[in-house]
C-alpha positions as semicolon CSV with decimal commas, in nm:
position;residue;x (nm);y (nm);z (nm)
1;X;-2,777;2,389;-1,014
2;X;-2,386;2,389;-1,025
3;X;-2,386;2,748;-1,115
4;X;-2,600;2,818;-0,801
5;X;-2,374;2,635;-0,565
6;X;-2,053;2,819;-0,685
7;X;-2,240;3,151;-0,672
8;X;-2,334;3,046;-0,324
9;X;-2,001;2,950;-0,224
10;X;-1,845;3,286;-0,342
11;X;-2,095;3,480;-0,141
12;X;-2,022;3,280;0,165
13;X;-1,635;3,336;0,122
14;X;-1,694;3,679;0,048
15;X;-1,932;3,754;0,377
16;X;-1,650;3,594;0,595
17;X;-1,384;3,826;0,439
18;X;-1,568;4,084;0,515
19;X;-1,598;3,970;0,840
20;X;-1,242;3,919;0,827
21;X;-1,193;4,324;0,720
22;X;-1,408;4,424;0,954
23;X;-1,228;4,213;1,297
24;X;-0,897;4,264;1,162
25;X;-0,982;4,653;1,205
26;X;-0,826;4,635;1,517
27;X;-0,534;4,546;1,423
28;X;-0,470;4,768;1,189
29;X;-0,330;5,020;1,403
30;X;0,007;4,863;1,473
31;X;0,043;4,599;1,213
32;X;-0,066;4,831;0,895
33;X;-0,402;4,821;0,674
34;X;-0,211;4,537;0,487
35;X;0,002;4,314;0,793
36;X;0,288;4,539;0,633
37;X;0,429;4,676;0,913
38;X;0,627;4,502;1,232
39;X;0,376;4,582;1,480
40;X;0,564;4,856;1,720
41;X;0,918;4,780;1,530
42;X;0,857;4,483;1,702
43;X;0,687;4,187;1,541
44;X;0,702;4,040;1,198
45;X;0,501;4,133;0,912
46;X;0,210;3,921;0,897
47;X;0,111;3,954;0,550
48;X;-0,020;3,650;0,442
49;X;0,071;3,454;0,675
50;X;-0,025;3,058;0,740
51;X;-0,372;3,110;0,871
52;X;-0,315;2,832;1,119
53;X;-0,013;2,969;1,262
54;X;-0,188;3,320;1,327
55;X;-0,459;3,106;1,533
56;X;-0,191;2,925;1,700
57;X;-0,057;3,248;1,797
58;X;-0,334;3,430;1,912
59;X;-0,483;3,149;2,113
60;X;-0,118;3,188;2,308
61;X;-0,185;3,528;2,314
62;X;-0,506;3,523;2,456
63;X;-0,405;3,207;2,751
64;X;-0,146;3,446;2,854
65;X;0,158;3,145;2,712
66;X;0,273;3,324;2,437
67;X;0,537;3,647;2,436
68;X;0,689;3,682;2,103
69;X;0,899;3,981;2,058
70;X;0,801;4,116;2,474
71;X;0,450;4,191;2,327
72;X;0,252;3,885;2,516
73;X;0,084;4,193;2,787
74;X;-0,032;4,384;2,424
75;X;-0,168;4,098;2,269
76;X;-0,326;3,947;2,553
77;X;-0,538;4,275;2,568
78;X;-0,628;4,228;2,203
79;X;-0,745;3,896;2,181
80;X;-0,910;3,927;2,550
81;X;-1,258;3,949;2,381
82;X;-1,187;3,711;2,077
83;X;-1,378;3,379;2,033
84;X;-1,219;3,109;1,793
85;X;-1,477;3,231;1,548
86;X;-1,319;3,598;1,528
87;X;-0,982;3,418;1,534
88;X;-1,012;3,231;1,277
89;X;-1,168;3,508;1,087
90;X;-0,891;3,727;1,123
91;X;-0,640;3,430;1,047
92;X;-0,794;3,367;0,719
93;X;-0,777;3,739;0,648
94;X;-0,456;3,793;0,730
95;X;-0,388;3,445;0,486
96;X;-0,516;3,631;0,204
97;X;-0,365;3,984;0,209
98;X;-0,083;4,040;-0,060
């Protein structure tokens, strides 16, 4: 029974990182496949960053309160159609890149 419960645990964690991949597509473009890249010279490299901070940040984003680095009109466009489920998604994606 244990080993069935971790099994199922792993394929839970691995359906939401796929998720993850698949919602953090869109982001790719200007941060990098990885978070290596400052988004438009601009940002910082989000590469593993505190998956409650990245929330934080693009709940600001999306209320229109946050403009880190003059890109608040950018990311307010990105996040427009982003529930706290994707959010969070993408936050613990972002968590977990190396």
């Amino acid at each position: 029974m244990k080993k069935i419960a971790i099994a199922m645990l792993f394929a839970g964690s691995t359906l939401l990182m796929a998720d993850g991949a698949a919602a953090y597509a869109k982001c790719a473009g200007c941060h990098g496949q990885n978070g290596e890249k400052a988004a438009l010279g601009k940002s910082a490299v989000i590469t593993g960053q505190d998956a409650a901070k990245t929330v934080e940040q693009l709940k600001g984003y999306k209320a229109g309160t946050l403009n880190q680095h003059g890109m608040g009109g950018v990311m307010k466009g990105q996040v427009a159609s982003m529930d706290d489920a994707a959010m969070q998604e993408i936050a613990d994606y972002i968590a977990a890149m190396k």
